[in-house]
C-alpha positions as CSV (number, residue, x, y, z in Angstrom):
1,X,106.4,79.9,98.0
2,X,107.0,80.3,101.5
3,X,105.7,83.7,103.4
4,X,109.4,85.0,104.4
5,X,110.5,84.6,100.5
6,X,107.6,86.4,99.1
7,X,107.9,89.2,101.3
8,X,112.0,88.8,100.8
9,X,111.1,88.8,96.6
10,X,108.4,91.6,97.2
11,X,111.1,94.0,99.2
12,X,114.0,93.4,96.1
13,X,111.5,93.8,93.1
14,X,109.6,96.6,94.0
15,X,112.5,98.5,96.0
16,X,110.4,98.4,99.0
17,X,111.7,99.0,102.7
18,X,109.0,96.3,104.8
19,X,106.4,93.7,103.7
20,X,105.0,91.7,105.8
21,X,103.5,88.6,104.4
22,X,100.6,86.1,105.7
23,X,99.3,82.8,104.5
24,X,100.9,83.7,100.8
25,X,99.2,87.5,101.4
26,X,101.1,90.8,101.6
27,X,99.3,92.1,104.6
28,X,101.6,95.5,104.5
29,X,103.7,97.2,102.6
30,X,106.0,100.3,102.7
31,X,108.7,102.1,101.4
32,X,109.2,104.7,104.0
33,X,112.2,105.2,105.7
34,X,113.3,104.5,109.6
35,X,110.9,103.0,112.2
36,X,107.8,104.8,110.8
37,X,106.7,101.6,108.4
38,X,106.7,99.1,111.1
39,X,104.7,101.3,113.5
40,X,102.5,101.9,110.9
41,X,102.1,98.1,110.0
42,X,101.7,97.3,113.9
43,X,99.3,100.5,114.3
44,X,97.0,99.3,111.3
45,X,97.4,95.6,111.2
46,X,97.8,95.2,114.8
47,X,96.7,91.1,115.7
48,X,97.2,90.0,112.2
49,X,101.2,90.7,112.2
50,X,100.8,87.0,114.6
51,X,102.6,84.1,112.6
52,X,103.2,86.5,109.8
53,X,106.9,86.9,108.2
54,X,108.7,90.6,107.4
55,X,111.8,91.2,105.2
56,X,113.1,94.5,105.9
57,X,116.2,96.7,104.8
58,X,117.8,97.4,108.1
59,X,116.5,96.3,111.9
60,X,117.6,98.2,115.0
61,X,116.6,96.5,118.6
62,X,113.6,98.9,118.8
63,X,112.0,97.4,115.1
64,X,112.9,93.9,116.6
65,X,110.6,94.7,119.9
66,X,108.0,95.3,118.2
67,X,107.9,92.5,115.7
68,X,108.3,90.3,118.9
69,X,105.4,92.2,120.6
70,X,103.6,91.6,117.3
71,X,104.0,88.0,116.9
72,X,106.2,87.9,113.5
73,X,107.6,84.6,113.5
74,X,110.1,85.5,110.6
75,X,112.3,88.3,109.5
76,X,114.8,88.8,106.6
77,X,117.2,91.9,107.3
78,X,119.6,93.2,105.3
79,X,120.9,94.9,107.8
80,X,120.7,94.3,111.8
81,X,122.3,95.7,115.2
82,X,124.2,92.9,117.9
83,X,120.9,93.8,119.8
84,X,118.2,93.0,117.1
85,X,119.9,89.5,117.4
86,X,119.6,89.7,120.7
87,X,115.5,90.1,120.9
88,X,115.1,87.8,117.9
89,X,117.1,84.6,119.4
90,X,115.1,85.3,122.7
91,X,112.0,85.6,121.6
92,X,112.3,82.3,119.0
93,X,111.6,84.8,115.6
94,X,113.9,82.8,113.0
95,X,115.7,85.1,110.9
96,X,118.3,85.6,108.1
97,X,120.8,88.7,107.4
98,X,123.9,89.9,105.2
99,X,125.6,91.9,107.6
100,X,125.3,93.2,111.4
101,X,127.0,95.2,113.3
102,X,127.2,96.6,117.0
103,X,124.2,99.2,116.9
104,X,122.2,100.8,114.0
105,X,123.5,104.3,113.6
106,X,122.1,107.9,113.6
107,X,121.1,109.4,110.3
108,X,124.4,111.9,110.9
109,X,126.2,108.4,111.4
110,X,127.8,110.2,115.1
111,X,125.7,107.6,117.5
112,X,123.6,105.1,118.0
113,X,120.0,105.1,116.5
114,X,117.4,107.0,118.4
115,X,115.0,104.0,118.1
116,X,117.7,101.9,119.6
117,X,118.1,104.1,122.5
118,X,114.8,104.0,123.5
119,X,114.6,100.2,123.1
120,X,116.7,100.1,126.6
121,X,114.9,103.1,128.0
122,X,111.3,101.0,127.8
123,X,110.6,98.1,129.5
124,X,106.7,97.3,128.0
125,X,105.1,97.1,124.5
126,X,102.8,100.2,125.5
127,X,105.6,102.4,126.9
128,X,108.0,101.6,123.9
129,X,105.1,102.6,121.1
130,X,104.7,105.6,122.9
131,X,108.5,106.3,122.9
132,X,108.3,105.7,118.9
133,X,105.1,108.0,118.5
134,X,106.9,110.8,121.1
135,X,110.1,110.6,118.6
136,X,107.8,109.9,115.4
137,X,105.9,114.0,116.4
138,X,109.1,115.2,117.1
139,X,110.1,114.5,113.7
140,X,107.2,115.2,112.3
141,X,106.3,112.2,110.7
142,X,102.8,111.3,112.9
């Protein structure tokens, strides 16, 4: 079985939100809920998210930065933004969705995503994760 189905298989049976697989290994696992399981997977796996493949629920520009910063070279989304696509197709990540739409929404569902936001606001890999971990306090969720 490929990586991107296993992780796709893994996410539907166990009701998961990410898993990221490796060489036929599930390297990560979560089922939190907004940005906070990718920065955990990238805080804690870090070098070994290179050449791995992610299914996810839903993918906002800001997740897609960082799986391009992290080297994914697959994603399955249920769910992604006009600007996720945009990152993805640039940075050669093959990926597969059921629906996108203009921009990930708000929790309130009145704007766009924080996350989002900040994804034009940051230029770097460094200045975006600590946008994420500034937003991540502020929530307190880190």
């Amino acid at each position: 079985m490929k990586d991107i189905d296993l992780a796709k298989a893994t996410l539907n049976d166990k009701n998961l939100s990410l898993v990221i697989v490796k060489d036929g290994q599930i390297i990560y696992e979560s089922d939190g809920r907004g940005i906070y399981p990718l920065y955990m997977a990238v805080k804690k796996c870090g070098d070994d998210m290179k050449d791995a493949s992610a299914a996810d629920k839903v993918i906002g520009r800001g997740a897609a930065r960082l799986y391009k910063f992290s080297g994914i070279k697959s994603i399955f989304a249920y769910l992604i933004s006009e600007g996720t696509k945009e990152v993805l197709i640039e940075s050669n990540i093959a990926f597969g969705t059921e629906k996108t739409v203009p921009f990930i929404k708000n929790r309130e569902g009145t704007g766009m995503c924080p996350v989002e936001t900040l994804s034009y606001e940051s230029e770097t890999f460094d200045d975006l994760m600590k946008r994420i971990e500034a937003f991540l306090k502020q929530i307190k969720l880190v």
